[in-house]
VEXDREN-2710 file (C-alpha; in Angstrom, 1 decimal):
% VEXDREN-2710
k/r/px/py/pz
1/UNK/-32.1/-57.2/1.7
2/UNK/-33.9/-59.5/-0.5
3/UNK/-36.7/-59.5/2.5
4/UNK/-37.2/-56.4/2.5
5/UNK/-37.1/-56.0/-1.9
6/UNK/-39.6/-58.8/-1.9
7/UNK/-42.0/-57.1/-0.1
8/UNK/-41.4/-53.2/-1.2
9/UNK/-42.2/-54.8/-4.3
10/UNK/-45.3/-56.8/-3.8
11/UNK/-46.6/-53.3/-2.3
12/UNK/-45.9/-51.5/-5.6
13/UNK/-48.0/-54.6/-7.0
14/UNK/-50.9/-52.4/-5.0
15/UNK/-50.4/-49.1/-5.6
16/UNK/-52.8/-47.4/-8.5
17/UNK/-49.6/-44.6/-9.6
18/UNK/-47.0/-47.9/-9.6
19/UNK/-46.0/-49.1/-13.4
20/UNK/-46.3/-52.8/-11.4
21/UNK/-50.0/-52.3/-10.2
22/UNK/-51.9/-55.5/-10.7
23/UNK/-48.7/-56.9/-12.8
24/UNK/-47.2/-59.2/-10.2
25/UNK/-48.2/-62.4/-9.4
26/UNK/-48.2/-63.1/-5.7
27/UNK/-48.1/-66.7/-6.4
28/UNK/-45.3/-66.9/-8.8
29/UNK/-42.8/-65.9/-7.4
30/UNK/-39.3/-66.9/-7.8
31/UNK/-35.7/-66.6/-6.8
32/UNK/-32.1/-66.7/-8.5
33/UNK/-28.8/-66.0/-7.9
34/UNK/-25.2/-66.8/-9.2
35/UNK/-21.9/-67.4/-6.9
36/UNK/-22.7/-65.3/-3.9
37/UNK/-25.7/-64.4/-4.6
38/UNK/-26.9/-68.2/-5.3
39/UNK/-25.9/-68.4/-1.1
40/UNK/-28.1/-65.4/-1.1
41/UNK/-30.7/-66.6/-2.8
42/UNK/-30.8/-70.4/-0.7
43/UNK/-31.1/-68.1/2.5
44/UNK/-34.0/-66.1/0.8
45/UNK/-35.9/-68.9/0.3
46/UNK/-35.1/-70.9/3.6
47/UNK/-34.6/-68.9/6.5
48/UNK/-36.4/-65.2/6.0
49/UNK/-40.2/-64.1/7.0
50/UNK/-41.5/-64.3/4.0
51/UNK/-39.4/-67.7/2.6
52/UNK/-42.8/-68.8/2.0
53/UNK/-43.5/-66.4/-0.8
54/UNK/-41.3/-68.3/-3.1
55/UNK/-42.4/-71.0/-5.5
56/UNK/-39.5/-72.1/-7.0
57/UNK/-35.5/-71.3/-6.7
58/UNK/-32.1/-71.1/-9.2
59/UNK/-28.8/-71.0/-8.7
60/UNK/-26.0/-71.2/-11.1
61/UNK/-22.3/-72.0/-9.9
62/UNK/-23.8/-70.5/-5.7
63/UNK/-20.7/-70.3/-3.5
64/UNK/-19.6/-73.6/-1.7
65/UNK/-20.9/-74.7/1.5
66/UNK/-17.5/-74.2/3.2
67/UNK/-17.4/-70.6/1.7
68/UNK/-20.7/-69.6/2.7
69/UNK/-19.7/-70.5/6.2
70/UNK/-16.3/-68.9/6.1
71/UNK/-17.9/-65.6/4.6
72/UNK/-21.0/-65.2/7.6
73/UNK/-23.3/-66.5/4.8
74/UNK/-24.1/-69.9/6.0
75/UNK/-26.6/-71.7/4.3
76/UNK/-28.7/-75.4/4.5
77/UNK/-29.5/-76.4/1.4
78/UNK/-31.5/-79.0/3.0
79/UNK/-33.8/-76.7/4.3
80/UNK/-35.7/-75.8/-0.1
81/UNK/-38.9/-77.2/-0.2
82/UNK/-39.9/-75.5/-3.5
83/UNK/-38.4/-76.4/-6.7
84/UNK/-34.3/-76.2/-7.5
85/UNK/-32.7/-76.0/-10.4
86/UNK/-29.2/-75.7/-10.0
87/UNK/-26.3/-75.2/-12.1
88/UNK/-22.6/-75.3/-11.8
89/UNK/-19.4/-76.0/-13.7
90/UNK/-17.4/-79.4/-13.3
91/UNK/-14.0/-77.3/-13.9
92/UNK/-11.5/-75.8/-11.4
93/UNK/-13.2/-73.7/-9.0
94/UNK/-12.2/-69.8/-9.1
95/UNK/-12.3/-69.9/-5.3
96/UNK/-10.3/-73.3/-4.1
97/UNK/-11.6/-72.0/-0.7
98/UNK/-8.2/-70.6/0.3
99/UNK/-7.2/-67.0/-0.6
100/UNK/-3.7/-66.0/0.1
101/UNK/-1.6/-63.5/-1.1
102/UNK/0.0/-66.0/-3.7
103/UNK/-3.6/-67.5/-4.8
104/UNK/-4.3/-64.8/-5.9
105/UNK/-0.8/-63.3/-7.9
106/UNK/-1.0/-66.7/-9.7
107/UNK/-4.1/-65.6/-11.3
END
């Protein structure tokens, strides 16, 4: 989805009716997202047509690795070549990467 907003967008960027005509940079463009979204966000900017698009990335607290995987969002971190600035917390997680019935009622 973020594909496909990325580039509806840069269109508007084109159009002489759109409020966004001649506002967008096409060479500035970044990309953030938090939890989910911040797994979103790493596969926006590493493994979609127009990854290339993006100059620079954030994330605060993006879903774990092992999440990611579990959820069918999968993601390589090792894969950004643009600049990364991430943020997380250093407390207990509120996904401990299990989620069972009692996880959850203990909450």
């Amino acid at each position: 989805m973020t594909s496909l907003t990325l580039d509806y967008v840069l269109s508007l960027n084109e159009k002489q009716d759109s409020v966004f005509n001649n506002k967008i940079s096409h060479i500035n463009i970044g990309n953030l997202g938090f939890s989910q979204g911040g797994a979103g966000a790493i596969r926006a900017v590493t493994e979609l047509e127009n990854s290339n698009r993006y100059k620079t990335i954030f994330t605060g607290s993006a879903a774990y690795a092992k999440l990611a995987k579990n959820m069918g969002w999968e993601y390589d971190a090792s894969k950004i070549k643009i600049l990364y600035f991430m943020t997380a917390g250093t407390g207990k997680s509120d996904d401990s990467g299990k989620c069972g019935k009692n996880d959850l009622m203990k909450r």
